[in-house]
N, C-alpha and C positions, 0 to 999 in steps of 0.2 A: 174100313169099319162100317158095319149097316146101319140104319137111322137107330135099330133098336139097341145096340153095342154102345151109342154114342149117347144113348140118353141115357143109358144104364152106368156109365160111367161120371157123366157129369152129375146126374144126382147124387154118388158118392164124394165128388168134390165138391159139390153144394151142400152136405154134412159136416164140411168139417167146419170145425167152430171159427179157423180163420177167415173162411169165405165168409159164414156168416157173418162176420165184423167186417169184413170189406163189401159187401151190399148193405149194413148198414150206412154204410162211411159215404157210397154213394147215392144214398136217398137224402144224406147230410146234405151235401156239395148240391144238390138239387133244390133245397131249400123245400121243399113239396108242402103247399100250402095245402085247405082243405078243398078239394071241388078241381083244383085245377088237374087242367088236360094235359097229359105227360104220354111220352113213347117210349116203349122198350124196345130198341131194336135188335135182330138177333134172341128173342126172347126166350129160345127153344122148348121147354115143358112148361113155362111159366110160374117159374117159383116166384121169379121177381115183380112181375105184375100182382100178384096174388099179395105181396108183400106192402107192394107199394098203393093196393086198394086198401089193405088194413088199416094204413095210415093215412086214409082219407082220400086222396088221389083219384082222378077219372083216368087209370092208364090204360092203352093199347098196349098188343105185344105184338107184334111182328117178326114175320121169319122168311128166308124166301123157300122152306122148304113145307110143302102140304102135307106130309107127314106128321110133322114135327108142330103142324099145328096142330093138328087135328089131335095128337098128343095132350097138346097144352088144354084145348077145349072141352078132354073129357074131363080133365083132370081137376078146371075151373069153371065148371058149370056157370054164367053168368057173369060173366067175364069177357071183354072183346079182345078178340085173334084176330089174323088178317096175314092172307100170304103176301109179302110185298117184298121186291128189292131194294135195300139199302140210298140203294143210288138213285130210286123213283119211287118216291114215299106218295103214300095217298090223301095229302093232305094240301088245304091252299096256304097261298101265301101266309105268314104271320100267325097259324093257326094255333100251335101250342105253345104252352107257358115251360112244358120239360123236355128232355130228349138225351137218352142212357142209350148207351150200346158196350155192351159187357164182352169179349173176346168175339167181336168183329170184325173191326178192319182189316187184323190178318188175314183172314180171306178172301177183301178182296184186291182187284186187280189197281184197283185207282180212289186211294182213300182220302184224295184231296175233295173227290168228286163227289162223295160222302159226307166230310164236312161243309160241303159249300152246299148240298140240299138238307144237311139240319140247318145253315144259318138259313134255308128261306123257309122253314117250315117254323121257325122259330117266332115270337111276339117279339117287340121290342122290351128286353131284361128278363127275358124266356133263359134258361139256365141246360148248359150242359154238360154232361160227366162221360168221359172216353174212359174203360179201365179194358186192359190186356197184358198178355204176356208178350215177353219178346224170346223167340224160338229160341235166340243164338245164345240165349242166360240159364235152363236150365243148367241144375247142380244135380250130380249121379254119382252118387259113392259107390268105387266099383277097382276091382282089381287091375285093372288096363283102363288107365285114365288117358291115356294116347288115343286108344280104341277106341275110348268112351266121346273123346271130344270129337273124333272124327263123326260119329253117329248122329251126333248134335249139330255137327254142323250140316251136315249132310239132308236132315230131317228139314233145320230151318230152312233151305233152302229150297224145298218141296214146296214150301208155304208161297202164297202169291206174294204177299206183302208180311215179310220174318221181322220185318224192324219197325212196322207200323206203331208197336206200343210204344219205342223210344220216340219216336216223331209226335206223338200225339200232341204236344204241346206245337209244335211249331205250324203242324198242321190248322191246330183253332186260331193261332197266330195272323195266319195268313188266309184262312176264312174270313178274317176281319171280326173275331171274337175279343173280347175285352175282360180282364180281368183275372186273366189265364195263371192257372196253378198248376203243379203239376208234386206230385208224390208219387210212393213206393213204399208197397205192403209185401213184403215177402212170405210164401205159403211153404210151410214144410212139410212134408207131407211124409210119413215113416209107415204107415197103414198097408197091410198086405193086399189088401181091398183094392188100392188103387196101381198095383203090379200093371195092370194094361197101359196105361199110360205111361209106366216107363219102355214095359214092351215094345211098346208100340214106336218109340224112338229109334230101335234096330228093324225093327219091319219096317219102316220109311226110308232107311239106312239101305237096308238091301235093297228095296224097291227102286233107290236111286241108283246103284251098281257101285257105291261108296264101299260096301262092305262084301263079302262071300256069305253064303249061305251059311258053312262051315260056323266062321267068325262069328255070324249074328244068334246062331243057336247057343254057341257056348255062353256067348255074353247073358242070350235071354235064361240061358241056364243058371248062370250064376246070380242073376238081379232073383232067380225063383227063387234059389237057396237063399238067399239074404232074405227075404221075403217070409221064409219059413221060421228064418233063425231071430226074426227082430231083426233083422240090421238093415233096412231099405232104408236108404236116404235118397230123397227127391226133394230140393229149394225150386222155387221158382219168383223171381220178381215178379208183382203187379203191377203194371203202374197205370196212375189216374191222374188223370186232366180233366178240370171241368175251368169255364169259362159263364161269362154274359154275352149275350146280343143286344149290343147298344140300341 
């Protein structure tokens, strides 16, 4: 999918009113006082920086893709971006009081490595909130539920890190985080709008040689018809961790 396919998409899932209440939920868990220094990691267009500046916040958004910032940048004039990796953040020891990463660690390859450079970029009772999906949980209402589950599994398994949202907690755990919560927001999503994203399930499905060309047409044939008729059903769990730095 190209940088512009992927923003085009995410900003329809950032409409729907449960996402909005689940980056509410993570600016809660963040505690965001007024002035403090906070990170968005993964920030892609910067809706959430933009959100968490309204509410008084000095946030960064980060992304390690240049695109995607340069995206964010038009789009928040006055606002700091910054292309950075996850796992080599730009910041010294102790530097900020926040630190969000909203469906990142799934991609990457070593999400311990991740948590253990937010605890050093972290202050002492600097706050942080992990939320993601876990690949192997998507729900797909669909005539061949055999089929359907093969594609799903097939997909998460493309991901570098498919289980990183269930781990989230154990991962802050062993960062040496304190105070570690851990919930599940589930997103339903029934909208014709957001058809690529289930599409996109059998195109990662073939891609892996999980499914036939054949197979994956017909399936994407049938999620279009559903699509047309009202009937697309897509669940997906969120789930969130946030934690302290003693």
């Amino acid at each position: 999918m190209s940088n512009q396919s992927l923003i085009a998409l995410l900003d329809r899932v950032d409409r729907h009113p449960g996402q909005a209440a689940l980056r509410a939920r993570s600016y809660e868990l963040l505690g965001l006082a007024a002035g403090s220094r906070v990170v968005d990691v993964g920030c892609g267009a910067g809706l959430a920086v933009a959100e968490m500046a309204a509410l008084g916040a000095r946030p960064i958004g980060l992304d390690v893709d240049g695109q995607v910032i340069e995206v964010a940048r038009s789009r928040h004039p006055g606002l700091e971006f910054r292309r950075s990796d996850a796992c080599d953040l730009p910041f010294g020891d102790g530097e900020l009081a926040g630190y969000r990463a909203d469906k990142v660690y799934h991609a990457l390859a070593d999400p311990a490595r991740a948590a253990a450079e937010a605890w050093r970029v972290l202050a002492p009772g600097g706050r942080i909130v992990l939320m993601g999906q876990d690949w192997d949980t998507f729900v797909i209402d669909s005539d061949d539920p055999a089929l359907t589950r093969v594609m799903v599994r097939a997909r998460a398994d493309a991901v570098p890190s498919p289980h990183a949202a269930r781990r989230h907690r154990t991962l802050l755990l062993d960062a040496g985080f304190a105070d570690v919560t851990a919930e599940v927001r589930t997103g339903v999503f029934t909208d014709g709008s957001l058809l690529p994203m289930v599409t996109g399930v059998a195109e990662g499905a073939y891609a892996a040689g999980a499914v036939t060309r054949c197979q994956a047409d017909d399936w994407i044939a049938e999620q279009t018809g559903r699509a047309r008729r009202d009937r697309l059903f897509l669940a997906v769990p969120m789930f969130l961790a946030a934690a302290r730095r003693p």
